[in-house]
N, C-alpha and C positions, 0 to 999 in steps of 0.2 A: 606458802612455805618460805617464809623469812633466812630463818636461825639455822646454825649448823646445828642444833640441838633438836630442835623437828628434823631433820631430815636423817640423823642417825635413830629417832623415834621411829621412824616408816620401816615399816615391817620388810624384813628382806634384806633393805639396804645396808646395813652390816657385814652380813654374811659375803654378800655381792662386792662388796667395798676390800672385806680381806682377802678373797681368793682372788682379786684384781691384782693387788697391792703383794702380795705373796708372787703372786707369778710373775707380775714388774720385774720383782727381785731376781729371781731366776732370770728373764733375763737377758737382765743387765749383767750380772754376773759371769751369764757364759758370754754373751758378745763380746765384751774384754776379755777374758780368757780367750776366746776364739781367736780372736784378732790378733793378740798377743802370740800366738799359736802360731799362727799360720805365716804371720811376720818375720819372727825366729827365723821360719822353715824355709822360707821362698824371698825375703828381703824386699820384696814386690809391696810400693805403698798401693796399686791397684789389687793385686789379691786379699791384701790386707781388709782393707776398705771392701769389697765386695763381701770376705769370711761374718764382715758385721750386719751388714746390711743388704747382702747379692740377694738372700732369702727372701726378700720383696719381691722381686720377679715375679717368683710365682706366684703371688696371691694376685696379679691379673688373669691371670688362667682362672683360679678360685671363683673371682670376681664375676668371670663369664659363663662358668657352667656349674658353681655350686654354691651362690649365693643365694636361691629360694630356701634355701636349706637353713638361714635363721629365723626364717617365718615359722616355718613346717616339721622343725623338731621340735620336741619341749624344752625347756631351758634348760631346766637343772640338768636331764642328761646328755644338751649336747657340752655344757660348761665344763662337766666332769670332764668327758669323754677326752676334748682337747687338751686338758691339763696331763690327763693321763699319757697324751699321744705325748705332747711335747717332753714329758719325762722321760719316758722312753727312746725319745729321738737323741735327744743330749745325753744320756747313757750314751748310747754309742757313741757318739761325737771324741768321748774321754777314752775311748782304744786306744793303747801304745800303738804307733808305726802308722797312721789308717793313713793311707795315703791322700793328696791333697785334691785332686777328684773326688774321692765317696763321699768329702765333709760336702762338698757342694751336690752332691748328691741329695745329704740328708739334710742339708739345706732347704736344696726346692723342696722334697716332701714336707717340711716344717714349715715353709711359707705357702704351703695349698691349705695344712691343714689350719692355721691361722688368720689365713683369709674369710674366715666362718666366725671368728671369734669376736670381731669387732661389732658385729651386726649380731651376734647374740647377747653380746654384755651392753652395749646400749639399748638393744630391742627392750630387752628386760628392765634396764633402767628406766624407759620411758612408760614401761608398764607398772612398775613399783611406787613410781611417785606420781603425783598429781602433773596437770601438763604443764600450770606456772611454776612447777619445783623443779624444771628439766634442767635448767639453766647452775641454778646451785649443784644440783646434784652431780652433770656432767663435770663441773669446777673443781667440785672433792676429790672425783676421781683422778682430772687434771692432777692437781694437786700433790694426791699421792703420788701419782707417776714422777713431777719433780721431786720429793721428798724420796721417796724409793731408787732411785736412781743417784741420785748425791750417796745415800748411804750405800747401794748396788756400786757405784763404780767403785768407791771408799774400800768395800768390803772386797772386792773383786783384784784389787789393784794389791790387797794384804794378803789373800789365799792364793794368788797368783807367785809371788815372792815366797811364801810360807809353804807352800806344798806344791804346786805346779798346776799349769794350765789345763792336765789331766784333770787332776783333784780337783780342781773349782769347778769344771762339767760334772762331775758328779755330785758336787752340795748342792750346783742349781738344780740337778736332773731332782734331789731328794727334796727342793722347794716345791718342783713340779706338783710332786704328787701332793705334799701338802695341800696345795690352790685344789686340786682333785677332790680330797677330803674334805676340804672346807665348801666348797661348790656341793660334794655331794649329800652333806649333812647338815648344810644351815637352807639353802633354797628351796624352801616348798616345792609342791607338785604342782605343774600348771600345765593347761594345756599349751599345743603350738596357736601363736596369733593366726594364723592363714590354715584352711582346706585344703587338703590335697597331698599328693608325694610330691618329694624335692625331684627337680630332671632339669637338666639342661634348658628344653624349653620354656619352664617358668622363670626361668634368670631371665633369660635372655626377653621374655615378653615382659619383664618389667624393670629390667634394665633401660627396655628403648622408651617406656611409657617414663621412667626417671628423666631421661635424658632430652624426651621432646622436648620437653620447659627449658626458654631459654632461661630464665632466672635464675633457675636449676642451674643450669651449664655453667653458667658465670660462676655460680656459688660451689661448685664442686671445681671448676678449672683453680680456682685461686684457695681452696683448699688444699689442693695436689701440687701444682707446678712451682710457684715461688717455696713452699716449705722443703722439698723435695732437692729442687737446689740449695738452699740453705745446709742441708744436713749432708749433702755433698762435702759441706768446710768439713763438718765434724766430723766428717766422716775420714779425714784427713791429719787430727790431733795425735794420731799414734807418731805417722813419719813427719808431720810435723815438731813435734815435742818428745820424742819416746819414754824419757824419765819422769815428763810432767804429762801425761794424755789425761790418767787419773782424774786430775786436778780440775784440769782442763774440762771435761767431761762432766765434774761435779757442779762446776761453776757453770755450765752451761742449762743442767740442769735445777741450777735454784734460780736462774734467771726467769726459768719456762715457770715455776712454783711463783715468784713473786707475779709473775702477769697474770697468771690465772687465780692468785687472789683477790689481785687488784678489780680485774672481771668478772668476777662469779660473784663477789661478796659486797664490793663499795663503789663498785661506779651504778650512779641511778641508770634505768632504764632509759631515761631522757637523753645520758649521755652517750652511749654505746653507738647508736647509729656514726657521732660526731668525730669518736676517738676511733673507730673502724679500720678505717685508710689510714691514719699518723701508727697505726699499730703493725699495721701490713708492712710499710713503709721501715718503720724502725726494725724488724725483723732482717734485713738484708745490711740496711745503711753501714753499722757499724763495722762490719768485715770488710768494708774497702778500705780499710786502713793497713790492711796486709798487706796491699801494693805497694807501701815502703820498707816491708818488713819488722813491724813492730817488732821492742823489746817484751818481753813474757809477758811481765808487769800489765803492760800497755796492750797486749793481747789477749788477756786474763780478763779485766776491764770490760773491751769492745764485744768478747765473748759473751760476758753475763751481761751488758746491756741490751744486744743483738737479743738473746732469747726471750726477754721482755716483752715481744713482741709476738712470739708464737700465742699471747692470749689472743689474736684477729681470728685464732682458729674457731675460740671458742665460740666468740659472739658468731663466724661464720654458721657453725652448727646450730645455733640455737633459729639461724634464719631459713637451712635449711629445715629443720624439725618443721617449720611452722608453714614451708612452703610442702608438707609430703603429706598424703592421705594414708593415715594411722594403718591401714593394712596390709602396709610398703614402707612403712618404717624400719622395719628391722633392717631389711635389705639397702633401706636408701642409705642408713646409716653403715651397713657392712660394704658398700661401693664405696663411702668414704673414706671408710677405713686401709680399704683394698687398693684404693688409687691410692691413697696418702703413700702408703707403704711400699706398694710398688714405685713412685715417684724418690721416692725414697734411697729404693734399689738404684733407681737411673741416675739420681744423681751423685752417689758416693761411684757406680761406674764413671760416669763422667768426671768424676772431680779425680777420681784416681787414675784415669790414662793421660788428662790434663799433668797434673802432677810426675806421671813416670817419664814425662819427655820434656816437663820447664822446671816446674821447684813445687811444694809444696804449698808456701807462700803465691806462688804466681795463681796456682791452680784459685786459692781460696776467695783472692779479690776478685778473679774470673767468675766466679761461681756467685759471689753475691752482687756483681754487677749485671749478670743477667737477671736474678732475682729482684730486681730493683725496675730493670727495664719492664720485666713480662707485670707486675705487680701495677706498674703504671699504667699499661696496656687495658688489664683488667679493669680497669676502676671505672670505667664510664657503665658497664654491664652491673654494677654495685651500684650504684644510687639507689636511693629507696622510691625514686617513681619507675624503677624497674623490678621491684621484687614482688608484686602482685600474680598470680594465677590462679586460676583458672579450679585448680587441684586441689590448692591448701585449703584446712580446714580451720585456721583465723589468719588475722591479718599479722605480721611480722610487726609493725608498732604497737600493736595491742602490749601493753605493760606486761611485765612477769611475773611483778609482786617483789624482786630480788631486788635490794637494794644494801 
């Protein structure tokens, strides 16, 4: 599987691709409104920052006691099931007066029940396509997430101004259920990948069988912790920028879109292991330049060049995929998803108590200079005479066919 033109042929992927793409929207939609929200309310760039991203938290709790549960449901109705949740949660969200406690309330229940959703929309993707088409395929979805998001913050930053941070929780809550309907009317009936009921103890016995591999280790540490503080910056463009976050947020967004073209569609298989590390690496670099304070312009810039870099994730996954035994896939990929996210949480926490006690700037160059150090660290556990085990079921250079 080559072409974006076979892989919208592959039965499925369509459907799977717009209730992904739908629910992006959603949201991105309410996380700016949220933030926006809670900013107004509390003036706090740490509450701020947390209202967008605190919801990561939870999905480590997820990640520990309810990740067998992408194996061991069927797809189509746990995909509904979440879209419907999250509708429902962001309805409430949009209450006049809710006080600034219950949102973080309904918060962590939106990031438990999200922590399930990573390991089922990849499970399924790797079940839809062929296994050299995992690579394309995951890219697309990439892809949309940039594209969705430029237009989500775009559209979020005009319903926000246009009707209020209320109003915009309820468009995204009415996107939700879209992704619901589309999830529950285009995805065939299929069984779950795995035997058995979801329980606490099948996470956790195949969380540890994930995690014995060192290769593993390596390739999920530097999938979580340098991304993780990165999004600590952005997590920081409101009280940094307040009139321009938008913007700021869009551009940061088509940067993540142009990398994961660049990596899903034109760089040969040959080259990926080579550009790996300069991608990891570019991911952080650019935001040290907040340590003088850029002008926007100059900020704008280092921002979309910096997301360029979040393509290392991809090729990360696609070495994960190849290091995980197919009937741990769902799950390998929903612990990805779950650290990503929760890493996620910790680092706009971090970046936003950084911030409430030096500057918003000072926070940002703090945050991608550690990103830079841990990313270094990392890199001797990446070489590829370390990605062999033991588990996988081919070798990691074996070609994908993607070029």
């Amino acid at each position: 599987m080559r072409t974006y033109r076979e892989l919208f042929r592959a039965p499925e992927f369509t459907p799977l691709f717009a209730a992904s793409t739908v629910q992006t929207m959603a949201l991105t939609v309410s996380g700016l409104a949220l933030g926006t929200l809670v900013y107004g309310a509390t003036g706090s760039p740490l509450l701020s920052a947390l209202s967008m991203f605190g919801s990561s938290f939870a999905q480590v709790i997820g990640a520990t006691v309810l990740m067998s549960a992408a194996d061991r449901i069927p797809p189509r109705a746990a995909s509904t099931a979440l879209a419907t949740a999250f509708a429902i949660g962001t309805a409430f969200l949009a209450m006049p007066g809710l006080p600034v406690w219950a949102v973080f309330v309904v918060l962590f229940g939106l990031g438990l029940v999200a922590s399930l959703g990573g390991g089922v929309r990849y499970g399924l993707l790797n079940e839809i396509l062929p296994q050299q088409g995992y690579l394309l395929g995951r890219s697309v979805l990439n892809m949309s997430v940039g594209v969705t998001q430029i237009c989500g913050f775009a559209l979020g930053g005009l319903l926000v101004n246009a009707l209020s941070p209320q109003g915009t929780l309820l468009t995204a809550a009415v996107l939700d259920l879209a992704a619901a309907l589309i999830a529950g009317l285009g995805l065939a009936r299929r069984p779950a990948r795995a035997s058995g009921r979801p329980s606490v103890a099948a996470t956790w016995r195949n969380n540890v069988r994930l995690w014995s591999s060192a290769p593993r280790r390596y390739v999920y540490l530097a999938l979580w912790v340098p991304n993780g503080l990165i999004v600590g910056c952005e997590a920081l463009f409101v009280p940094y920028a307040p009139e321009h976050a938008g913007l700021l947020f869009a551009l940061a967004a088509f940067g993540m879109l142009a990398g994961d073209v660049l990596a899903g569609r034109f760089i040969p298989a040959r080259w990926r292991e080579r550009l790996a590390a300069p991608l990891r690496l570019l991911l952080a670099a650019p935001y040290l330049i907040f340590a003088v304070d850029p002008a926007l312009p100059l900020a704008a810039v280092a921002i979309t060049l910096a997301s360029v870099g979040y393509a290392a994730s991809l090729l990360l996954q696609e070495r994960l995929v190849a290091l995980t035994p197919a009937d741990v896939r769902g799950q390998a990929l929903g612990l990805h998803s779950s650290g990503t996210m929760t890493m996620q949480g910790v680092g706009a926490a971090l970046a936003g108590a950084i911030a409430q006690y030096t500057s918003p700037v000072s926070a940002m160059s703090m945050m991608a200079a550690a990103s830079f150090l841990v990313t270094l660290c990392l890199a001797p556990g990446l070489r590829p005479d370390r990605s062999g085990d033991g588990e996988a079921t081919r070798s990691y250079a074996e070609p994908t066919g993607v070029g």
